[in-house]
N, C-alpha and C positions, 0 to 999 in steps of 0.2 A: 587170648583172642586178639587180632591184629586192628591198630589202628586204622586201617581204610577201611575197614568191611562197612559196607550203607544198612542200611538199617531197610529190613523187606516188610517189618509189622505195622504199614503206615492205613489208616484208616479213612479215608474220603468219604467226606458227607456230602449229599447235594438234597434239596427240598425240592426238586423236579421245578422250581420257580415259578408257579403254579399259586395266584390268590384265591383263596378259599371263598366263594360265595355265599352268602348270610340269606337266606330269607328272611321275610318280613317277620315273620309266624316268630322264628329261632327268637330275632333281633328282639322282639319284644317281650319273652317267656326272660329269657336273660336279663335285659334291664328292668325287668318287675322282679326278679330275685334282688336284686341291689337296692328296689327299695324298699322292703320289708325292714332293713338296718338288720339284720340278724348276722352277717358276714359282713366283710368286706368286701372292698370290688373288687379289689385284687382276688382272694380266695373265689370269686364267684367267675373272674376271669378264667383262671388257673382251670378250675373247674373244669370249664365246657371249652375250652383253649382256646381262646379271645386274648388278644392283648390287651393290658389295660386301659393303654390310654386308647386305644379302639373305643371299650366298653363304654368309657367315662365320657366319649363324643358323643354314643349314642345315646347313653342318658343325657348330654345335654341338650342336643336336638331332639328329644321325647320331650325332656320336661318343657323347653321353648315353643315348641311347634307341634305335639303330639305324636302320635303313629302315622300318620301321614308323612313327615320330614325324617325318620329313622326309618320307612321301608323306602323313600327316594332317596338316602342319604344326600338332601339336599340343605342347605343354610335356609334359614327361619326369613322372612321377611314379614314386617311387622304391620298388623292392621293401618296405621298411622300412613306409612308409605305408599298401600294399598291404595288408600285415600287419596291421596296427594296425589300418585300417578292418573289414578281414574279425572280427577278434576282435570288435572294436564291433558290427558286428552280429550276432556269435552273439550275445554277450550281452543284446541286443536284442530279440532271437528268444526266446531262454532266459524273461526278461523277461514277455514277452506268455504262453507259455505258464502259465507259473506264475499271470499276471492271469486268463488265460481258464478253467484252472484254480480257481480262485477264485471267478468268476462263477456255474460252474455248479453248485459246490457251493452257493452260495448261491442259485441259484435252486430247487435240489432242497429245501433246507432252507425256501423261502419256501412251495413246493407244499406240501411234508408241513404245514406250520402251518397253513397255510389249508384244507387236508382236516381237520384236528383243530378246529379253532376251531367249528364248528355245533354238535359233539357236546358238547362240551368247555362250550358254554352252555346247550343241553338236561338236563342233569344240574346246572346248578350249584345251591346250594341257595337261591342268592339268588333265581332267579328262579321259584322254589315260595313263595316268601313266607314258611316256615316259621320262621324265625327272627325 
C-alpha cells in the first residue's frame, strides 16, 4: 500500500450543540436518587445522563434553597439578607417621605411669599419717594 493514500474511514461526531432542558419534576426525582446514599452521584449521573458536576449543583441548590432554586436554577439567598434588604428599603421609603414631606412644605412656603410680595411692594415707603 502507498504512502500517500489519506485515509477515507474518518468518523465526525457533532452533538447538534443543542442543551438539554431539565424540568423541575426530572431535576428533582434525580437529586432524591442521590439522596438515599444507596449509589453514587456519579452512577446516578451516568444513569439518567446528567453530568456530574450538573447533578452535584443541583443538589446543592436543593439542599440550600429547596425545590424552588433547582427548578429556577437560581443561587440561594439567605433569610439574613432578606432581612437586611427589606429593612433598607423601609428606610428608604421612610427617607423619601420625609424629602417629599419637605418639598411640599416648601412649596406652600414659596406660594404664600409670592402672594405677599405685590402687596408687600405697593405699601413700601420707598416706592412713594417720601423719604
Amino acid at each position: 500500500m502507498p504512502e500517500h493514500v489519506l485515509m477515507s474511514d474518518i468518523e465526525i461526531i457533532t452533538d447538534g450543540g443543542r442543551r438539554r432542558r431539565w424540568l423541575s419534576s426530572e431535576k428533582l426525582r434525580i437529586v432524591e436518587e442521590t439522596l438515599d446514599g444507596r449509589e453514587s452521584i456519579s452512577v446516578v449521573a451516568r444513569r439518567n445522563g446528567v453530568a456530574p458536576n450538573l447533578l452535584y449543583r443541583w443538589r446543592r441548590l436543593m439542599l440550600e434553597g429547596g425545590s424552588v432554586a433547582v427548578a429556577g436554577d437560581d443561587d440561594v439567598t439567605s433569610n439574613r439578607t432578606v432581612r437586611q434588604l427589606e429593612d433598607r428599603v423601609r428606610e428608604l421609603e421612610r427617607q423619601l417621605g420625609r424629602k417629599t414631606l419637605e418639598v411640599e412644605i416648601l412649596k406652600e412656603a414659596l406660594d404664600k411669599a409670592r402672594s405677599k410680595k405685590p402687596t408687600l411692594l405697593a405699601q413700601s415707603p420707598l416706592r412713594d419717594g417720601s423719604r
